[in-house]
C-alpha positions as CSV (number, residue, x, y, z in Angstrom):
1,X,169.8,18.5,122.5
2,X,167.1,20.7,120.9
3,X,167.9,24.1,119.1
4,X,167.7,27.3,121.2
5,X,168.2,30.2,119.4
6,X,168.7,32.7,122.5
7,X,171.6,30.0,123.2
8,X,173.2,30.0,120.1
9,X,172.9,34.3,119.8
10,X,174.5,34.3,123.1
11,X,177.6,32.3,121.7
12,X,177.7,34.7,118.9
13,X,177.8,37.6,121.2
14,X,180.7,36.1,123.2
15,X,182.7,35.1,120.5
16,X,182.0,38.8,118.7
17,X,183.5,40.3,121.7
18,X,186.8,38.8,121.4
19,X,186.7,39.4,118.1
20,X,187.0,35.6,116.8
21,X,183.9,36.0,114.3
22,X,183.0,38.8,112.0
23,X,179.5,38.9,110.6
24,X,178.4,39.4,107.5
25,X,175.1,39.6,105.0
26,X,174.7,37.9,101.6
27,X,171.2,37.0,100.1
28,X,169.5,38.4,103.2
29,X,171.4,35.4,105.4
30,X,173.9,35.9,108.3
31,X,177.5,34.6,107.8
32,X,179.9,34.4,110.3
33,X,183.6,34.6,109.0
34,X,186.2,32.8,111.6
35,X,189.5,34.5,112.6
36,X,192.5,32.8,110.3
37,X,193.9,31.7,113.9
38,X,190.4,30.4,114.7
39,X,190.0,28.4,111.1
40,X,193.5,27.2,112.0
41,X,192.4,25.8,114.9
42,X,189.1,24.0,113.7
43,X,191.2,22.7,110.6
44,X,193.1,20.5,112.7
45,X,190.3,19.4,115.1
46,X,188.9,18.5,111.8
47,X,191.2,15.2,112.6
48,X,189.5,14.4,115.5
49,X,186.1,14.4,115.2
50,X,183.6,12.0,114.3
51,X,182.9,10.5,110.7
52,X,179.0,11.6,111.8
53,X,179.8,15.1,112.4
54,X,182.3,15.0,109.0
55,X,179.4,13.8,107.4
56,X,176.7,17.0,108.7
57,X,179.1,19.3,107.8
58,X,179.7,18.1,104.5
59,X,175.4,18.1,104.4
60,X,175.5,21.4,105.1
61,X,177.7,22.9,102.7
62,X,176.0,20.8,100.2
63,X,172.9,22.5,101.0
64,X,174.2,25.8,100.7
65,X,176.0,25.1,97.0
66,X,173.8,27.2,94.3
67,X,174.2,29.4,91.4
68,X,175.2,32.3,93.7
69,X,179.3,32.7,92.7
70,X,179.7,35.3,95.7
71,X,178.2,32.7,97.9
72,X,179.9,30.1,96.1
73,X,183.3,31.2,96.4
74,X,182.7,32.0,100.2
75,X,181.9,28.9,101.2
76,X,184.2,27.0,98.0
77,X,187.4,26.9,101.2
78,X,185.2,25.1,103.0
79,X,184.5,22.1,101.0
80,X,187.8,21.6,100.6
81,X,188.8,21.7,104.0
82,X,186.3,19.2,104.9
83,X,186.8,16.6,101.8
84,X,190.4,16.6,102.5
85,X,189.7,14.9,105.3
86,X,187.1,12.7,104.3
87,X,187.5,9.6,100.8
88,X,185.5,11.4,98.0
89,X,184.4,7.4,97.1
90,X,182.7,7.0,100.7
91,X,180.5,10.4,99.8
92,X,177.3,10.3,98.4
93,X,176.7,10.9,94.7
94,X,174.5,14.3,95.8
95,X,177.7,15.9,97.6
96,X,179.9,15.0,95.1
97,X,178.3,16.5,92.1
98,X,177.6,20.1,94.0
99,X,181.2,20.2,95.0
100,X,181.9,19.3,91.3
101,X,179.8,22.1,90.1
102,X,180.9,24.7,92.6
103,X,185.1,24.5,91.8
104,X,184.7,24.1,88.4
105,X,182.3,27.4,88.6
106,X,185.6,28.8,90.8
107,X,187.7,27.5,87.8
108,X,189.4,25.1,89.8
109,X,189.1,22.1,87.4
110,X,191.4,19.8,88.7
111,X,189.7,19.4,92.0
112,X,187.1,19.8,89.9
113,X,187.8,16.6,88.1
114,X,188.5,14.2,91.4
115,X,184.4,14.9,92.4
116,X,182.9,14.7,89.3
117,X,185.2,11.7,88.5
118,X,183.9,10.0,91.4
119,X,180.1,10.9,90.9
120,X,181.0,9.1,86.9
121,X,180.7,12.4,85.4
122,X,182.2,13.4,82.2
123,X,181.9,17.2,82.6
124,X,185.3,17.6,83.9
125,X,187.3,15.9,81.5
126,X,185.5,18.4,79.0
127,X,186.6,21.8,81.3
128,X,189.8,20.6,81.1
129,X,190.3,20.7,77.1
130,X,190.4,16.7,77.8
131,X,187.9,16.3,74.3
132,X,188.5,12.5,73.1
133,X,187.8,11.3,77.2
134,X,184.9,13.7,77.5
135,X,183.6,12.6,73.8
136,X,183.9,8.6,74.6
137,X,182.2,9.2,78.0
138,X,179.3,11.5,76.3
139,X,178.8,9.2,73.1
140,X,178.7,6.4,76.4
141,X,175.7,8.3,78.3
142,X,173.9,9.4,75.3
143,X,173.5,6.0,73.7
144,X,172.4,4.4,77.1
145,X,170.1,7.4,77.8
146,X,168.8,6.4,74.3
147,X,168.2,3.3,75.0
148,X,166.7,3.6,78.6
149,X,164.9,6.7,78.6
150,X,163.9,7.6,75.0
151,X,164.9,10.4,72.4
152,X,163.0,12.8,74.2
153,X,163.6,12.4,77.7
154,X,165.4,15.6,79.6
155,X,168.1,13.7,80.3
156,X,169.0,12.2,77.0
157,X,168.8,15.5,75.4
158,X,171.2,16.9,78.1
159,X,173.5,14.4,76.9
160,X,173.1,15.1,73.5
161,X,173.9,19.1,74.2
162,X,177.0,17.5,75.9
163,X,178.5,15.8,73.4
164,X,177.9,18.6,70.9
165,X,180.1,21.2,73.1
166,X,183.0,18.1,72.8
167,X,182.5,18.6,69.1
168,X,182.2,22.3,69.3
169,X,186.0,22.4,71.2
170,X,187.3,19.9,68.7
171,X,186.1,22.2,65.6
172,X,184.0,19.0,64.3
173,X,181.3,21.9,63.3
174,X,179.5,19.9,61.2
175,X,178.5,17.3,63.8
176,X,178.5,20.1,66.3
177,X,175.9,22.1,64.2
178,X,173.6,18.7,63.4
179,X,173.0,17.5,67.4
180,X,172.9,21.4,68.2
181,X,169.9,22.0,66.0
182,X,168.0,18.7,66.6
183,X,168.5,19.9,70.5
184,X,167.4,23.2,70.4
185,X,163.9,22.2,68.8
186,X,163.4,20.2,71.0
187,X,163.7,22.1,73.8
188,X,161.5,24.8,72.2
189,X,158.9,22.2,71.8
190,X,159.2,20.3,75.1
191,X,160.5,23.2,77.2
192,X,159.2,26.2,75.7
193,X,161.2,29.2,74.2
194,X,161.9,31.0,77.6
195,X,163.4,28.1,79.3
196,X,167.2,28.3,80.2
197,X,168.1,24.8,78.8
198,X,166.7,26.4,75.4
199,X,168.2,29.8,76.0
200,X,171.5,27.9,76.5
201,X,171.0,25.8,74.0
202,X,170.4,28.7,71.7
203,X,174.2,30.3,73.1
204,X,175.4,27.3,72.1
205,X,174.6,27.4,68.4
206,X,175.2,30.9,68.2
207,X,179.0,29.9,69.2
208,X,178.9,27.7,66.8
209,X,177.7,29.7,63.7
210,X,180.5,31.9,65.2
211,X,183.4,29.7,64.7
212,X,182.4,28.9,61.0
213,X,182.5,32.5,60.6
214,X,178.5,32.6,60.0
215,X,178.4,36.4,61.3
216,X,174.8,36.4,60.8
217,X,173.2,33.8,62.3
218,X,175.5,33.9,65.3
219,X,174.7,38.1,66.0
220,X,170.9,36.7,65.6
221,X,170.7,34.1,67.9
222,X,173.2,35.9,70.8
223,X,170.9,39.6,70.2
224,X,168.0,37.2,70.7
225,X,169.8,35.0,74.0
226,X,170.7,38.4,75.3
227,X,167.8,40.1,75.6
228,X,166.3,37.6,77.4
229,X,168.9,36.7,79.8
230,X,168.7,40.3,80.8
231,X,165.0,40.0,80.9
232,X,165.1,36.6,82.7
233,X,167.9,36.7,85.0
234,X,169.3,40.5,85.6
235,X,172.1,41.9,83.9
236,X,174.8,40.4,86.5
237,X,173.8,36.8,86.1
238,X,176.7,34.8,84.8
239,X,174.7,33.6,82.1
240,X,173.8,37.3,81.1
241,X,177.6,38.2,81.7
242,X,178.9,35.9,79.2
243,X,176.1,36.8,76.4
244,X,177.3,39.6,76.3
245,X,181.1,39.0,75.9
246,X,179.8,36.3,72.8
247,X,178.3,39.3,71.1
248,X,181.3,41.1,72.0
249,X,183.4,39.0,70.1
250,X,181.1,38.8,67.3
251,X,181.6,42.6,66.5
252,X,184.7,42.5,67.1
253,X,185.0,39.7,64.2
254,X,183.4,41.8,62.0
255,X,185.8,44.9,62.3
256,X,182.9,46.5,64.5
257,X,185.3,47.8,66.9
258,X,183.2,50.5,69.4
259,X,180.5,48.5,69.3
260,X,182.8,45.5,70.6
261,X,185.2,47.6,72.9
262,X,181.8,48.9,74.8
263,X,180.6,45.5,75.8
264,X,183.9,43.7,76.7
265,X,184.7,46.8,79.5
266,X,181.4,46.1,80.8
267,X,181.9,42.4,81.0
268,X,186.0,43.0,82.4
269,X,184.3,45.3,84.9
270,X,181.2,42.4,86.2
271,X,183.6,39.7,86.1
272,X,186.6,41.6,88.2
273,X,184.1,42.7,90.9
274,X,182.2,39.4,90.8
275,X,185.0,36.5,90.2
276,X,187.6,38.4,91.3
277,X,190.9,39.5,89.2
278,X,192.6,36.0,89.5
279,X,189.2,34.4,88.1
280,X,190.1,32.7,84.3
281,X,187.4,34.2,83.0
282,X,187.9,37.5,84.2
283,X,191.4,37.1,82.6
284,X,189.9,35.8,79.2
285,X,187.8,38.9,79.5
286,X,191.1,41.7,79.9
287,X,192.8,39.1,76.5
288,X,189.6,40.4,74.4
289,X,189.5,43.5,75.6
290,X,193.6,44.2,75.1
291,X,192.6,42.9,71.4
292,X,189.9,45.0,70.5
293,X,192.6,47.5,71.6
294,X,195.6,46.3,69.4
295,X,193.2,45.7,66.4
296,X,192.1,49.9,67.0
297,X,195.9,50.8,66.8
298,X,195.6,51.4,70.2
299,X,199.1,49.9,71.2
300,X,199.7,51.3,74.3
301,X,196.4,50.2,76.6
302,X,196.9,46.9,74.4
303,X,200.4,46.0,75.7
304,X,199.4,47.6,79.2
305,X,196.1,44.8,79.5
306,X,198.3,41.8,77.6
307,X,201.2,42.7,80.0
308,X,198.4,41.3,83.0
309,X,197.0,38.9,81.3
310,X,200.4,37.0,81.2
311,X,201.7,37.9,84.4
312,X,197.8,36.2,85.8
313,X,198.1,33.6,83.4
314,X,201.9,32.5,84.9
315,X,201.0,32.1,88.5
């Protein structure tokens, strides 16, 4: 059957009228959000149908997977209603890695886990705190990326990033530090300065100089990552978002209270309208923020913030 557009408005009209479909806008597209009784309903034809039509829907919300977290978390329900019905070992490698990406960007790292397992992925095991599995599988990927592809290829040096965040979360700092700066100048070189992988990259050794307690070169680097994530990407990117809670918590190490409690509002105010309130880092965010409190003498607003961040954390 070919597409008719005038057919398919006309469904929309119908089902509008009986008020089974809302519409809605998001990155100048046109969603249509079922009734729960509705969603009900097509959840458990989900049963029934064909493995062909499992498989176009599961297509579909592959294609629409991006860096978008609003969009992201609208369609996030979606993919798991659909891969509950379907093994994630008969999906292809493409589907499973999107899904990966877009409920470990929701924070949900266990489901997480059972796509990027399947797609042979070690990212999981590493948002899950899971260091000695993630390391094993990193050291794994980076020595046969090595081998295969050369010192310089993309991929290997992705790997090489990878393994130095497993470090990082082990407080290895040493190692951490080494692969950290070997990557970064190579991604200036290769990539140029303006490139996210070498904006990241940079992040990533700020952190680092951070947890050694290298004030200095950590406020340098995340000023410098900062401006251009703005510049780059808009003040509401993710990316931008959490830049600006790392220099948060850089003041705030170094006693530089206003300076620290004016950045982490701004961040608890983007993440709470854009993750939501439940979101861990939106949570994380509230933690700082109740500590640049506590640290001012500010008591009260401290236990009023760490009084929320437990009750979130318990459920």
């Amino acid at each position: 059957m070919e597409w008719n557009e005038s057919h398919l408005q006309g469904i929309v009209r119908n089902l509008r009228s009986f008020s089974l479909v809302t519409p809605s806008s998001m990155n100048d597209s046109l969603f249509l959000q079922l009734h729960p009784l509705v969603r009900a309903w097509s959840r458990d034809m989900a049963f029934t149908i064909s493995q062909s039509y499992q498989g176009m829907a599961i297509q579909m919300l592959t294609a629409c997977g991006s860096q978008n977290i609003e969009l992201n978390r609208f369609i996030f329900p979606h993919m798991i209603d659909i891969m509950g019905q379907v093994a994630v070992q008969d999906r292809h490698i493409n589907d499973l890695m999107v899904f990966g990406l877009v409920a470990s960007q929701q924070g949900h790292y266990h489901k997480a886990e059972s796509f990027f397992a399947a797609a042979l992925d070690p990212s999981s095991y590493y948002n899950q705190g899971r260091w000695t599995e993630s390391e094993k599988l990193w050291m794994e990927v980076l020595d046969q990326r090595r081998h295969i592809l050369g010192i310089e290829h993309p991929c290997t040096i992705t790997a090489a990033a990878n393994l130095a965040l497993t470090y990082s979360k082990q407080g290895r700092w040493d190692k951490s530090e080494k692969l950290q700066v070997e990557v970064l100048e190579q991604r200036r070189r290769i990539l140029g300065i303006e490139h996210p992988d070498t904006i990241r990259e940079a992040a990533n050794l700020s952190l680092t100089y951070f947890r050694q307690g290298r004030w200095i070169e950590s406020e340098k680097l995340s000023v410098g990552v900062l401006e251009q994530r703005r510049r780059i990407l808009g003040i509401e990117h993710p990316e931008t978002i959490t830049a600006v809670a790392t220099l948060a918590s850089i003041y705030q190490s170094q006693g530089r209270w206003a300076e620290s409690e004016k950045l982490s509002l701004g961040v608890l105010e983007q993440r709470k309208r854009i993750l939501g309130i439940e979101h861990p880092s939106t949570i994380t965010a509230a933690g700082n923020l109740a500590t640049t409190y506590r640290e001012q003498g500010r008591f009260t607003e401290a236990e009023k913030l760490e009084m929320e961040v437990l009750e979130k954390r318990k459920r």
